[in-house]
C-alpha positions as CSV (number, residue, x, y, z in Angstrom):
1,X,124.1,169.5,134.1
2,X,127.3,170.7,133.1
3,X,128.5,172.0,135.7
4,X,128.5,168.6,137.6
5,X,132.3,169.1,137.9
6,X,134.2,171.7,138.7
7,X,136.0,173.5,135.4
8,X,140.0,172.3,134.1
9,X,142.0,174.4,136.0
10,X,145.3,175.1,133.5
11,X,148.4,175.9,134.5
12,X,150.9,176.7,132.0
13,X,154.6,177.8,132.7
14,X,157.3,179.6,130.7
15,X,159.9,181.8,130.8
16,X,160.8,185.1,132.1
17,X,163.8,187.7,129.9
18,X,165.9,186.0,132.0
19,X,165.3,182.4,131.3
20,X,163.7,181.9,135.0
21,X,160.5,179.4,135.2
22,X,157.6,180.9,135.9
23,X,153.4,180.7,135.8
24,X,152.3,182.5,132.9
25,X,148.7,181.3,133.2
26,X,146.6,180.1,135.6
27,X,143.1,179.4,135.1
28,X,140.4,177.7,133.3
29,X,141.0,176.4,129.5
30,X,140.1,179.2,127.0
31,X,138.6,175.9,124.6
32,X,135.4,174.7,126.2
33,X,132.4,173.2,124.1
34,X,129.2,172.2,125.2
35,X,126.5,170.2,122.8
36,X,123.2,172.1,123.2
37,X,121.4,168.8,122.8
38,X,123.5,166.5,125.2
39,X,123.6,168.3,128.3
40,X,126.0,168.2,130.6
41,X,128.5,166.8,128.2
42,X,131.5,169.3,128.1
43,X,134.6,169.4,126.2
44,X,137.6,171.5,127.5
45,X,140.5,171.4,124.9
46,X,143.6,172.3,127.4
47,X,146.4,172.4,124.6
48,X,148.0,171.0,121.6
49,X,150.8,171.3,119.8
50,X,152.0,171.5,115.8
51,X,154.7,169.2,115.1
52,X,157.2,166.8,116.9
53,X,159.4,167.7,118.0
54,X,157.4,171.2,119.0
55,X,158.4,174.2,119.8
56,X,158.8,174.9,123.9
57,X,157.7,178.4,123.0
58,X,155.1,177.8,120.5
59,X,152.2,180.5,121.4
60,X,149.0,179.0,122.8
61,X,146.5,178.3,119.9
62,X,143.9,175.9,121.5
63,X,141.2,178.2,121.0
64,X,141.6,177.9,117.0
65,X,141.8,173.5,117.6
66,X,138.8,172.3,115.5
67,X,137.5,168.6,115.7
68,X,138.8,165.7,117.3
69,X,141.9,165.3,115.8
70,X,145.3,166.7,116.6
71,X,147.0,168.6,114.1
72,X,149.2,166.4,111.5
73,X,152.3,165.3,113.4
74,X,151.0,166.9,116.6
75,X,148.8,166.1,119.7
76,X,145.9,167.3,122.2
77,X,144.9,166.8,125.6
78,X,141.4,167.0,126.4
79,X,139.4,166.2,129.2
80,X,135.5,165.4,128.4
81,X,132.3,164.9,130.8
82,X,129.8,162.4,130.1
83,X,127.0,162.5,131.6
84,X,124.8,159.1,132.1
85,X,123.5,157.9,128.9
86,X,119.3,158.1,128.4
87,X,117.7,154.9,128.4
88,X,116.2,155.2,125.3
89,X,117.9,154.0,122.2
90,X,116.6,156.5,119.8
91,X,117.4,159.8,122.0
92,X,120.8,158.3,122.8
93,X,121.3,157.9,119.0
94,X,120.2,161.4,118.3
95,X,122.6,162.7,120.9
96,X,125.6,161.0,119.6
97,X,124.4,162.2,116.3
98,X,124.5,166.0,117.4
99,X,127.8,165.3,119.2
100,X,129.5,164.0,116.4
101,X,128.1,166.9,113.8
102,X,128.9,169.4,116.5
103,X,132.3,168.8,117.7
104,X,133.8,166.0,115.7
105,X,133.2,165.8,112.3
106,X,136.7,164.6,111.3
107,X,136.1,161.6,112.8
108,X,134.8,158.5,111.2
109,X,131.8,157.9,112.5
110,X,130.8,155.3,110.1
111,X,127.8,152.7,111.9
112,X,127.1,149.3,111.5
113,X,123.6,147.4,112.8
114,X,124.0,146.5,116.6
115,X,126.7,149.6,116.9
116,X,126.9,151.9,119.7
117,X,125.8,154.9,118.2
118,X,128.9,156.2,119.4
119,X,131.2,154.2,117.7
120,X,134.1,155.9,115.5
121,X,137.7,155.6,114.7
122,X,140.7,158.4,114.3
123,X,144.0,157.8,113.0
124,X,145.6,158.2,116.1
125,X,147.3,157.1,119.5
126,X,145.1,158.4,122.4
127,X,146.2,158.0,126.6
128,X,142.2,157.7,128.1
129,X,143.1,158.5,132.1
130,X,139.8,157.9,133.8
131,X,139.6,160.8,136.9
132,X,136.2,160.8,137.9
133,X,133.5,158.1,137.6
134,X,132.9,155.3,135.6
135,X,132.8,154.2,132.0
136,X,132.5,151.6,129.8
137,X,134.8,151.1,126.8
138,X,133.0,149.5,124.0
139,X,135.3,147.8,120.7
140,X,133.7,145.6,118.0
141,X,131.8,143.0,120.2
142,X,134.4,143.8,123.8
143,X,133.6,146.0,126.2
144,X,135.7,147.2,130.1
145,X,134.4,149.2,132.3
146,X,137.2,151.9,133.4
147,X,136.8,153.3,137.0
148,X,138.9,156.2,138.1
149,X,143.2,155.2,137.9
150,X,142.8,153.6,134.9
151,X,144.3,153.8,131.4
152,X,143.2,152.8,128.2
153,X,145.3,153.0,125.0
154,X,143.6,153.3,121.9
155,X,145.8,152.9,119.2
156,X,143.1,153.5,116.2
157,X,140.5,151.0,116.7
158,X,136.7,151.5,116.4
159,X,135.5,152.6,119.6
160,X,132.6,154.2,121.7
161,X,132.6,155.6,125.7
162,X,129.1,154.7,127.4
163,X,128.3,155.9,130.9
164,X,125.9,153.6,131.6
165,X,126.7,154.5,135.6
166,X,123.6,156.9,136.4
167,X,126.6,159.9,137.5
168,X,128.5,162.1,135.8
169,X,132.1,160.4,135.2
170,X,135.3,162.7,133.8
171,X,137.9,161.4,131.9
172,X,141.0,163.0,130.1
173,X,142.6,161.9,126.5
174,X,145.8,162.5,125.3
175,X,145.6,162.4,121.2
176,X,148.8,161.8,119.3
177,X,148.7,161.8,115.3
178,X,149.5,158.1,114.1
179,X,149.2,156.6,111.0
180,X,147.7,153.3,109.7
């Protein structure tokens, strides 16, 4: 299931000897994760950077990006396919469970009774650009559904993604470090 979408295509640019613009890469991100117990939900990491104001010619390191969050004073974009959530309460727990252990363990992924067993919080500013599908934003006791062309900002709040649409739905995240 996860190839229900095609792979992030990255194009990077730079700079030849002679200060002319040009494609250096062009291909699929080098920084994809899969959750052995969740199919079909794949994370491709496309880039991040150190500090801000970062360097234009800071070498490409996305392969060494661990977790969810970008590094201190830095950002990542992302792009992450869901597939539709099971039914069943208990394997939708477990699979959030392994996702979390698995990729994202720098998150807080602290639970209350009634949460979304996806629920967590980062200490950051994220863009959420919806580009394929549909999915639902859940906050403490608030949820939208997002449909492709829309943008969520999530400025640090305790949050979860449910595709409760029965397809596969695609959606990119820009994460900026923040502070509380």
């Amino acid at each position: 299931m996860s190839e229900l979408f095609p792979p992030i295509r990255r194009l990077v640019t730079g700079e030849d000897a002679n200060g002319r613009a040009l494609f250096i890469e062009d291909g699929p991100s080098p920084a994809v994760k899969l959750v052995a117990d969740r199919p079909g939900y794949r994370v491709t990491n496309v880039w991040h950077t150190g500090a801000c104001p970062s360097s234009i010619h800071a070498p490409d390191t996305i392969t060494q990006h661990k977790g969810v969050l970008p590094p201190e004073h830095g950002t990542v974009i992302r792009v992450i396919d869901y597939p539709p959530e099971p039914k069943d309460p208990d394997e939708l727990a477990r699979m959030q469970a392994s996702t979390f252990a698995s990729l994202y363990p720098d998150a807080d992924h602290t639970l209350k009774p009634g949460d979304h067993p996806g629920m967590h919080k980062t200490d950051t500013v994220d863009y959420a650009i919806m580009l394929e599908g549909e999915i639902t934003a859940i906050l403490e006791g608030e949820e939208k559904i997002m449909r492709a062309g829309d943008i969520l900002i999530q400025r640090g709040t305790n949050h979860a993604w449910a595709n409760r649409s029965g397809k596969p739905a695609r959606i990119a995240f820009i994460l900026i470090d923040a502070k509380r």
